[in-house]
N, C-alpha and C positions, 0 to 999 in steps of 0.2 A: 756286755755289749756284743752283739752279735758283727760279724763282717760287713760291709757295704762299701758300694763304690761312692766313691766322691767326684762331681763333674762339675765346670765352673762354665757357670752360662755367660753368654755375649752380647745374649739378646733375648727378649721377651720373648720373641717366635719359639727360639730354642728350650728356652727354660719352659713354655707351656706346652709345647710339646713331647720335652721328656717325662712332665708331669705326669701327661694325659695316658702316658702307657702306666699308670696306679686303676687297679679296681674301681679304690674310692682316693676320697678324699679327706673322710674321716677317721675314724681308728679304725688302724689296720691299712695302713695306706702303705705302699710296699715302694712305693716315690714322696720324698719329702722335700720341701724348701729350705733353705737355711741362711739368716740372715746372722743375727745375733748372736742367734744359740742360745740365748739363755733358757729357756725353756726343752728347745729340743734335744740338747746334746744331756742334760739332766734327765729325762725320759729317755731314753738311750742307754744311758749309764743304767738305769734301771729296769732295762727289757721290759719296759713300758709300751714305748715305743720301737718298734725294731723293721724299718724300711730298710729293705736293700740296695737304696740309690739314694745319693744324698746332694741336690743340686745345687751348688753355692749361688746366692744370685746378688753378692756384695757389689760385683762389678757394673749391674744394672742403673743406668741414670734417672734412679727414682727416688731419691733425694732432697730434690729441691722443694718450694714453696715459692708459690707465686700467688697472684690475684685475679678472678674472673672477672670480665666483662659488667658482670652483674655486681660484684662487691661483696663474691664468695671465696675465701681462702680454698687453695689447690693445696694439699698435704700429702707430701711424696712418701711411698710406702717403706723407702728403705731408710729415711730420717732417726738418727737416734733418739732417746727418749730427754737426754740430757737436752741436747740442740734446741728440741718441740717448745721445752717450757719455758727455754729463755728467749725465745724468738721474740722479737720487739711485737709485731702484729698479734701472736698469741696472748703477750703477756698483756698490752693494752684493750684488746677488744675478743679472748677470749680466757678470760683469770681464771674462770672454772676447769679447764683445761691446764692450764698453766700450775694450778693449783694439785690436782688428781695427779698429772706427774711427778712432778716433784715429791707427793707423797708415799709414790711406791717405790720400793726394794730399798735400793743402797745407790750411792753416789757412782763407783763403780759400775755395777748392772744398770742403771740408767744409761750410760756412757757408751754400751752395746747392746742396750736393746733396743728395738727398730719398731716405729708404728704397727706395723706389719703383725709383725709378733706380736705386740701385746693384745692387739685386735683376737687372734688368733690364741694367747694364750690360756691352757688349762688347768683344770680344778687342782686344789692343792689339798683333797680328799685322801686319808692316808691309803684306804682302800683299795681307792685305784692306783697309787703310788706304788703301793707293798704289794708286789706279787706272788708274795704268799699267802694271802688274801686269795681265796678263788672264786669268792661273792664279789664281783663288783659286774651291773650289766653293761657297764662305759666301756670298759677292757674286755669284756666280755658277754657279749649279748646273748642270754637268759638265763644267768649264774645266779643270779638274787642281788639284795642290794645289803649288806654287811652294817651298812653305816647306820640304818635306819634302828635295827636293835645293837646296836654299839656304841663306840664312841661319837656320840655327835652333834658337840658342842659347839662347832664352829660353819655349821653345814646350815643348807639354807631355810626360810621359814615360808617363801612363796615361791611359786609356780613348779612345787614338787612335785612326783606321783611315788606310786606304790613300788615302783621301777628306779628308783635314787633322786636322792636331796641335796645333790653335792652344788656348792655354790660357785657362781660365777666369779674367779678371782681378782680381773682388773678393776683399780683404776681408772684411768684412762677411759674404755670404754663409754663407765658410768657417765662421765661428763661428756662424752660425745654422744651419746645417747640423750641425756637433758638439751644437748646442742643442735639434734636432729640432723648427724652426720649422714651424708651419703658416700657405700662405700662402691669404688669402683673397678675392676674385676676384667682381667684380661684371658682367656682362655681357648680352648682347640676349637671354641665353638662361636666364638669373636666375643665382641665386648656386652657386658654388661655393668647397670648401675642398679647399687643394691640399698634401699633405704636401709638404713641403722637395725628400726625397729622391728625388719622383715631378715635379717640376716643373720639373727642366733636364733637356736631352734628350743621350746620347752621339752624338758625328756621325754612325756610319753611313755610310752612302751621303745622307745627305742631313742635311750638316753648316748647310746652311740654318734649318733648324728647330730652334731651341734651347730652346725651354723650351715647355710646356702650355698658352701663352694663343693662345686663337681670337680671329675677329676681333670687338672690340666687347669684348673682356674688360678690364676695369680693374682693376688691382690696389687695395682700398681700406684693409685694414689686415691685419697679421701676429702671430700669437698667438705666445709664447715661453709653454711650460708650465712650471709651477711646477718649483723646482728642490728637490731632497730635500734634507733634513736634514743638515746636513753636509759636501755636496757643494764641492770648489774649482774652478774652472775659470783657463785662461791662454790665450793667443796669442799664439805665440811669430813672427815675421814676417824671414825672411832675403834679402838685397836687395843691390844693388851699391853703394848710400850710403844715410845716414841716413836722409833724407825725401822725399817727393816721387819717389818708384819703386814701381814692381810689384814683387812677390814672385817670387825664382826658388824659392824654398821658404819654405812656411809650416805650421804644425801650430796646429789646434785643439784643445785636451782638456779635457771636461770629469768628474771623477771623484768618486767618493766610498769612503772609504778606511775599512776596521772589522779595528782588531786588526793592524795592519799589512797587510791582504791588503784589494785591490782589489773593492768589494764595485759597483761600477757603475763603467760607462766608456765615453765617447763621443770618437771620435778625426776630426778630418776634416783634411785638407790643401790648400793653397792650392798657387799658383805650378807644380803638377807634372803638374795633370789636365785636360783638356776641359771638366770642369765641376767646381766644390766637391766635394772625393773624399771620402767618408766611407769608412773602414778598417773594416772588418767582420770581416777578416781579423787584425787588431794589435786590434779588441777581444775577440775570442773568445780570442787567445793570453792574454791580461791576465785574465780573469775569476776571482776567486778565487784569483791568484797573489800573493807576497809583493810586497812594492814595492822592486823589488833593478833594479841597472842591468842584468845579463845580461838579465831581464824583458824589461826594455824595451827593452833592443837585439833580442831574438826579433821582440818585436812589430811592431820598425821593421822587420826582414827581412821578415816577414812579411806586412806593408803595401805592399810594393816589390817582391815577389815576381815580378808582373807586369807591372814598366817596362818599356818599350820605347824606348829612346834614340834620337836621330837623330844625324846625324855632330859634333854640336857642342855636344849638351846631356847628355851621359850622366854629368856631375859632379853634374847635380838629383837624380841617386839616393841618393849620400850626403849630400849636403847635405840631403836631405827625414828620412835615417834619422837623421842628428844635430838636427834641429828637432823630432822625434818626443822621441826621448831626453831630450832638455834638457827640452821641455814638459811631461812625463811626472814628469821629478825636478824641474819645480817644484811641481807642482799637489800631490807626494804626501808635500811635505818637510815 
């Protein structure tokens, strides 16, 4: 781990402003956040990451959770993850959420890790991890991509390129993503609100850049809109043990069911994609269809249409269309 100053911000002004003296915002960012830690100070450890300014912004009153006007939950950016899941309004009217928490890390790292960060958290490609590795283009933009003829059993099967596969790790995300979270963004350049599906980025040729924040951008809190009448939601999470693992396949669904036929539906996946994969494709097959397994197995083909395997992971295909299925009959039993 290389030196850096440590600074404790007071206030949002402050903390986006010392941001906003970083180039970027992505890798290579030479100003960092730090709420949790759990991600960053492990990147650190690893001269992974290695910013020379390290902004604490524990002390920030973004925290709380309240309710809008409209009968959209307010979710404050520095909320632990432990807090998130048990929250009474979460656990009642958003269980797919509730659910993706509780199933990542350890009891522990839930307990300090913060909205914020998980939103923000990255791949757990060893690649990019082990910088001894000098192929990876995440860490390194135009080194090659290591993983691709390597080990890459756990790395993603959509929205790859020829530029790295490495998969999107949270959680979390997943179901906020089937949730159609907005996230909202304070910075040197004033405020913005950033839809879910518009705020991680596919690699490209330039798997560097992962998600919409510039430099100075602070995440301060995430809106979950009101959920309709009716509506179940689940998160289904498939892994090689119990606890304390990433997802090789996960399924978000959130639905609302009239007459036995599908009258809304939101489907996302974990574990398979570059970034939290929303199914666009497995919801338009579902809409207005009975709730019968053939259904839902269309819709999981559907969804998988466009995997792309590498020599070692092309079992996440099935494994993503039976996490579909299974999540599908429960939310609609």
């Amino acid at each position: 781990m290389i030196d850096f100053t440590l600074t404790r911000a007071t206030s949002l002004g402050q903390a986006t402003e010392l941001a906003a003296t970083s180039p970027t915002a992505q890798q290579g960012a030479t100003v960092r956040f730090i709420a949790g830690g759990t991600t960053l100070v492990d990147l650190m450890k690893l001269d992974v990451e290695t910013p020379r300014q390290v902004v604490d912004i524990n002390r920030l009153a973004l925290a709380n959770v309240s309710r809008n006007v409209d009968g959209a939950l307010w979710v404050g950016a520095l909320g632990r993850n432990s807090d998130r899941a048990h929250h009474p309004d979460v656990v009642r009217e958003y269980p797919v959420l509730s659910q993706a928490l509780l199933s990542g890390a350890s009891g522990q790292l839930r307990n300090m890790a913060t909205t914020s960060g998980n939103l923000l958290q990255r791949t757990r490609c060893t690649y990019f991890r082990d910088t001894t590795f000098s192929e990876c283009n995440k860490r390194t933009p135009g080194s090659g991509c290591a993983a691709i003829s390597g080990n890459n059993r756990i790395h993603a099967v959509l929205g790859t390129s020829e530029h790295c596969i490495a998969t999107h790790p949270s959680d979390m995300a997943v179901a906020m993503t089937a949730l159609e979270a907005r996230i909202h963004v304070q910075g040197a350049k004033g405020d913005r609100e950033i839809a879910i599906a518009d705020f991680y980025k596919l690699p490209g040729s330039t798997p560097h850049i992962e998600n919409a924040l510039a430099p100075g951008d602070l995440i301060d809190y995430i809106t979950l809109p009101a959920i309709k009448p009716g509506t179940k939601s689940a998160y289904l999470k498939l892994r090689d043990r119990a606890s304390y693992e990433f997802a090789l396949a996960s399924a978000a669904v959130v639905a609302q069911v009239e007459d036995g036929r599908i009258r809304y539906i939101r489907i996302a996946l974990g574990g398979v994609g570059t970034r939290p994969w929303r199914s666009l494709e497995a919801e338009q097959a579902l809409i207005g269809k009975p709730c019968e397994t053939a259904k839902f197995r269309a819709a999981a083909e559907a969804a998988l249409h466009d995997a792309r395997p590498q020599s070692d992971n092309g079992f996440k295909i099935e494994l993503a269309k039976r996490a579909i299925v299974r999540a599908l009959t429960t939310v609609t039993a």
